[in-house]
C-alpha positions in Angstrom: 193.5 43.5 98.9 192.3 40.7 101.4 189.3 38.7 101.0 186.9 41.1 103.2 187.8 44.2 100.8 187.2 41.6 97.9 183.1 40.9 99.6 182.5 44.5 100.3 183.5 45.6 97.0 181.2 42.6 95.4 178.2 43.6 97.7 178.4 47.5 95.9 178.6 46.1 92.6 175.8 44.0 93.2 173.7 46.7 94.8 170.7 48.2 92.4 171.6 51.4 90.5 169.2 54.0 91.3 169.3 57.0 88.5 170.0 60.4 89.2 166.1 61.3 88.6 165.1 59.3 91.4 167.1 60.4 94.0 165.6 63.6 95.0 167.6 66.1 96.1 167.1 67.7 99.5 167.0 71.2 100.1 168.4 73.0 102.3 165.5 73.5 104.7 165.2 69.7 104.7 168.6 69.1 105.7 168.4 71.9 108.6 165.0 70.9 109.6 166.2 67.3 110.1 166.6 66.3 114.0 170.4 65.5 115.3 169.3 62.1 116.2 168.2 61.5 112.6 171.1 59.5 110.9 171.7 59.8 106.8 171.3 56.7 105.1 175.3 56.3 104.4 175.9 56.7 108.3 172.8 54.0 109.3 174.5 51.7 106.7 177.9 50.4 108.8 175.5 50.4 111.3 173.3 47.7 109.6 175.9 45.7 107.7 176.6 42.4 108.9 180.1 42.3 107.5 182.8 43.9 110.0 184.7 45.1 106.9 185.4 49.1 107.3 184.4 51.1 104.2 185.9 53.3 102.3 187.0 56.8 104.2 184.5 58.6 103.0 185.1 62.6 103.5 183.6 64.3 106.4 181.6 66.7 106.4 181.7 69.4 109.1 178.8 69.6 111.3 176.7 72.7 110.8 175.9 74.4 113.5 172.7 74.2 115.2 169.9 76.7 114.2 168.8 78.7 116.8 165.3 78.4 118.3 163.5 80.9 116.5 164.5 78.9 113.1 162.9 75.8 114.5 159.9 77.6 115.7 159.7 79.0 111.9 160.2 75.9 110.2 158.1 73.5 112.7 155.0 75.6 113.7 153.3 72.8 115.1 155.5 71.2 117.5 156.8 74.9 118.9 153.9 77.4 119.5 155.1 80.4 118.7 155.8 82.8 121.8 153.4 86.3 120.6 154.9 89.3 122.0 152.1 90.6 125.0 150.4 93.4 123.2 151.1 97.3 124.8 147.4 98.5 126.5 146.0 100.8 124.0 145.7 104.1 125.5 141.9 104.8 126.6 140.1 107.3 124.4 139.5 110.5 126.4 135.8 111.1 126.7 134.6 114.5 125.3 133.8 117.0 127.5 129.9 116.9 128.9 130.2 120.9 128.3 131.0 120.8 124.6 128.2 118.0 123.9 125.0 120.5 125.6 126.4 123.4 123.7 125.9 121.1 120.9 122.4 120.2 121.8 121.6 123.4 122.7 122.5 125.3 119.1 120.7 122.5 117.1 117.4 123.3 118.8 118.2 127.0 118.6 118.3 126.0 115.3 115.6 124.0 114.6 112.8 124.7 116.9 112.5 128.2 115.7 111.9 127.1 112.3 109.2 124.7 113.6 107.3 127.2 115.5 107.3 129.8 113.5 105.8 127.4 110.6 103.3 126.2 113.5 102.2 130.2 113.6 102.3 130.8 110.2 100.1 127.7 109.6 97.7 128.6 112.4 97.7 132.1 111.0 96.9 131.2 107.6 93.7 129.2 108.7 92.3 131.8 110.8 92.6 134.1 107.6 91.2 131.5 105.4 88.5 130.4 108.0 87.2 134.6 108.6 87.6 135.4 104.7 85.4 132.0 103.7 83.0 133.8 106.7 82.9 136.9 105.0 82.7 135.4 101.5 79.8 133.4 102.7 78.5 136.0 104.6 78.2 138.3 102.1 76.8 136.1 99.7 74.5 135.4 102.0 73.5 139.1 103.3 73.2 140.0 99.6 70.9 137.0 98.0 68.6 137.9 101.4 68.2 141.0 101.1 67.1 140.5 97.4 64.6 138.2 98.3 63.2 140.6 100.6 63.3 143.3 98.5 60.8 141.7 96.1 58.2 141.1 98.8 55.4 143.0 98.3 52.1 141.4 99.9 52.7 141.1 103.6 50.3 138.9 105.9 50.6 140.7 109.1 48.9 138.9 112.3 48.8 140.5 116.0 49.3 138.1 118.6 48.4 138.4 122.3 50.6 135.5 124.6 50.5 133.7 121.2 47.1 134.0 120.3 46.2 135.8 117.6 43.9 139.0 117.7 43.7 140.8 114.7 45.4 140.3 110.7 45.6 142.5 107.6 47.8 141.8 104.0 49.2 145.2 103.7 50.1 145.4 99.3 53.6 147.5 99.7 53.5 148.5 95.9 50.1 150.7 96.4 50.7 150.9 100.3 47.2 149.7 101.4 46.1 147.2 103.3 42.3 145.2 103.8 41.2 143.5 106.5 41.2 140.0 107.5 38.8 137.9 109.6 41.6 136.2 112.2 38.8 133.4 113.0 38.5 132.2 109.6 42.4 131.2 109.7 42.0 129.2 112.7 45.2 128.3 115.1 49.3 130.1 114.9 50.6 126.8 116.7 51.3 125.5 112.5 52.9 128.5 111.0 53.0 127.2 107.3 49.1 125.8 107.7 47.6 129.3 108.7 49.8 131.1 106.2 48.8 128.7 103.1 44.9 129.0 104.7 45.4 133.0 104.1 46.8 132.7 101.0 43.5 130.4 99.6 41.3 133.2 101.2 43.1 136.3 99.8 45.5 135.4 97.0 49.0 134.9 96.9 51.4 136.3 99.9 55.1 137.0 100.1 55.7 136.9 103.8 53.6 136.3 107.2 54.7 139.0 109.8 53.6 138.0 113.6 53.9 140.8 115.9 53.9 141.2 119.9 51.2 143.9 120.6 53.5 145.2 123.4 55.9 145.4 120.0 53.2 147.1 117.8 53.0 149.7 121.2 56.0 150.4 121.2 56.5 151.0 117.4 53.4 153.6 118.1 55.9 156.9 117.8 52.2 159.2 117.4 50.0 160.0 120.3 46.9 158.5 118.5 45.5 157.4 115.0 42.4 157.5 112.4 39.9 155.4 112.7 37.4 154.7 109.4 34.8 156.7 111.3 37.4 159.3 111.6 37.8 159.3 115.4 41.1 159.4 117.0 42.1 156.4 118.9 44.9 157.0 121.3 47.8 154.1 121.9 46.3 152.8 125.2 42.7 152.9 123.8 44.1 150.9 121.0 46.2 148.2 123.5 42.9 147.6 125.3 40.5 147.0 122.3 42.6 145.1 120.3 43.6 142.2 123.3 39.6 143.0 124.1 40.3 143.5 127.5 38.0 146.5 126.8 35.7 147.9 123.7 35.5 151.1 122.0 32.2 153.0 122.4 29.2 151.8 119.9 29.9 154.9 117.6 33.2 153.2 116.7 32.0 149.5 116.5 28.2 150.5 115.0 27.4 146.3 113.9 30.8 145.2 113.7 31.8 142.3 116.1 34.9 142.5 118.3 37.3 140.8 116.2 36.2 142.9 112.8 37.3 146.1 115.3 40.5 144.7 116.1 41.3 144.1 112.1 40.4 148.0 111.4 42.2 148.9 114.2 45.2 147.3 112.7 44.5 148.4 109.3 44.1 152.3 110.7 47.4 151.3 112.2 49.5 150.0 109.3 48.0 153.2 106.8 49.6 155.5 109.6 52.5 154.3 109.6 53.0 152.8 106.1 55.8 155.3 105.1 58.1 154.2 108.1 56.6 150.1 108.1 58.7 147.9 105.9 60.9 150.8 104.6 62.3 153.9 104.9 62.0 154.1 108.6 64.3 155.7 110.8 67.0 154.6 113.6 64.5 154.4 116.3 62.3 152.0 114.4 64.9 149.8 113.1 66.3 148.9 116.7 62.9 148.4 118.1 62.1 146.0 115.3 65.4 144.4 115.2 65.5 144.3 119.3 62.0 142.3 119.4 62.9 140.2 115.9 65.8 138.5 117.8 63.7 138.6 120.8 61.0 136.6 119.3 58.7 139.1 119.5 58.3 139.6 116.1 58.4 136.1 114.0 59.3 136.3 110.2 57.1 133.2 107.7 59.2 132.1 105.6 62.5 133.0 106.5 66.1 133.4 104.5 69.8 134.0 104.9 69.7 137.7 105.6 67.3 137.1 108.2 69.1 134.6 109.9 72.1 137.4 109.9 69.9 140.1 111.2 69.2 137.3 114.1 72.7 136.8 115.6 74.7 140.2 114.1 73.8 143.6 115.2 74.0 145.0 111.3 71.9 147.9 112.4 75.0 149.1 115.0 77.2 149.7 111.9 74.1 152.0 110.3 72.9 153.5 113.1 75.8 153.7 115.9 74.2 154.2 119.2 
């Protein structure tokens, strides 16, 4: 051994030991991720020595061969993008046919607009049958509580009125179908119903009803050629027109001392006695239409009114008793 081999072999021994734990052992995807240009520390090491003294053959190791490119694209992401395969055109969705979506359409509303209008005319039935059987109800209610209040009148006022003035009055009693006399021009003015009828009453006692009646009305009720005066004579219907509007007089047998409006009271009174089995009940057909007829004409006026009357106003009740 020369004196070169002699300084190389001193330098190892004099180099630091460095354990086993230290030395960290490279794996395998260190080794074959490491760059060719990348020298291992034993191979920089003649490099760096200063001595010109060859070292030890040392064994070869046979190069491995180079890993292909996809290997270095795996193991070094970020210096090789990866090359992403051009993705195949999805294939466009075929749109469904125009036909199939209106015969779609057109069976939900058969289906459901049916329903709806069928519960529209059920609901608009059902408040037209509520709305006529609350009429009736109240109707009838009505009708019924009238009539009984009518039905216990018995002391009428009655007052004949020429173009709303009045001419002649008498309180017929139903219950002993008479009637007296009353002096018109004590009871001053018809324009205020309620003040002439509560004036009567002061004069002649407590009345059910006021009665004002049209003497074209009280004519036309006149089914008899003539009636009985209190002197007995016979007055016929256009005798008793003219002398009860005073547009003439009866003869001075008849009126003797009376004055002209004390005539026109016992005309009416003769009147009402005549007729008191078909006045205020038990009349016939006839009578009922030419009462009713004038009451919703206006030419007969009912103090103080009620339900039944209001009926009688606007409902032709006497067409369901007497059919014309």
């Amino acid at each position: 051994m020369n004196d070169k081999d002699e300084e190389t072999l001193q330098a190892v021994e004099d180099m630091p030991e460095t354990s086993e734990s230290e030395i960290e052992p490279l794996t395998s995807g260190e080794m074959t991720s490491k760059p060719d240009d990348e020298v291992t520390l034993e191979e920089e090491s003649p490099e760096n020595d200063i001595t010109e003294t060859t070292p030890e053959p040392v064994p070869v190791q046979e190069p491995e061969p180079e890993p292909e490119q996809e290997s270095e694209v795996k193991t070094k992401p970020s210096l090789i993008p990866k090359l992403k395969p051009k993705p195949k055109p999805e294939p466009e969705p075929t749109p469904p046919k125009e036909v199939q979506k209106e015969v779609v359409i057109i069976r939900e509303v058969e289906k459901k607009q049916p329903n709806k209008f069928v519960k529209k005319i059920k609901r608009y039935f059902l408040g037209i049958i509520l709305i006529i059987a609350l009429v009736i109800a109240g109707s009838i209610y009505a009708w019924t509580s009238g009539m009984e209040d009518l039905r216990d009148d018995n002391d009428y006022l009655i007052v004949v009125v020429y173009k709303d003035v009045p001419k002649a009055a008498s309180v017929y009693h139903k219950d002993v179908r008479q009637s007296e006399i009353i002096e018109i021009t004590e009871l001053g003015a018809l324009s205020n119903r309620k003040q002439f009828f509560d004036k009567a009453e002061d004069d002649y006692g407590v009345l059910d009803r006021m009665v004002i009646i049209e003497v074209d009305t009280l004519k036309d009720l006149s089914t008899d050629s003539y009636i009985i005066y209190e002197t007995g004579d016979e007055i016929y219907v256009d005798d008793m027109y003219k002398w009860i509007i005073q547009t003439e007089y009866p003869a001075a047998q008849i009126i003797k001392d009376d004055n002209p409006s004390t005539v026109a009271a016992k005309i009416l009174k003769a009147w009402i006695d005549h007729y008191s089995d078909q006045l205020l009940g038990g009349y016939g057909g006839y009578t009922v239409r030419v009462i009713l007829n004038a009451y919703r004409a206006d030419d007969i006026l009912i103090y103080p009114g009620n339900s039944a009357l209001t009926i009688l106003k606007y409902v032709a009740v006497e067409k369901l008793v007497f059919p014309v």
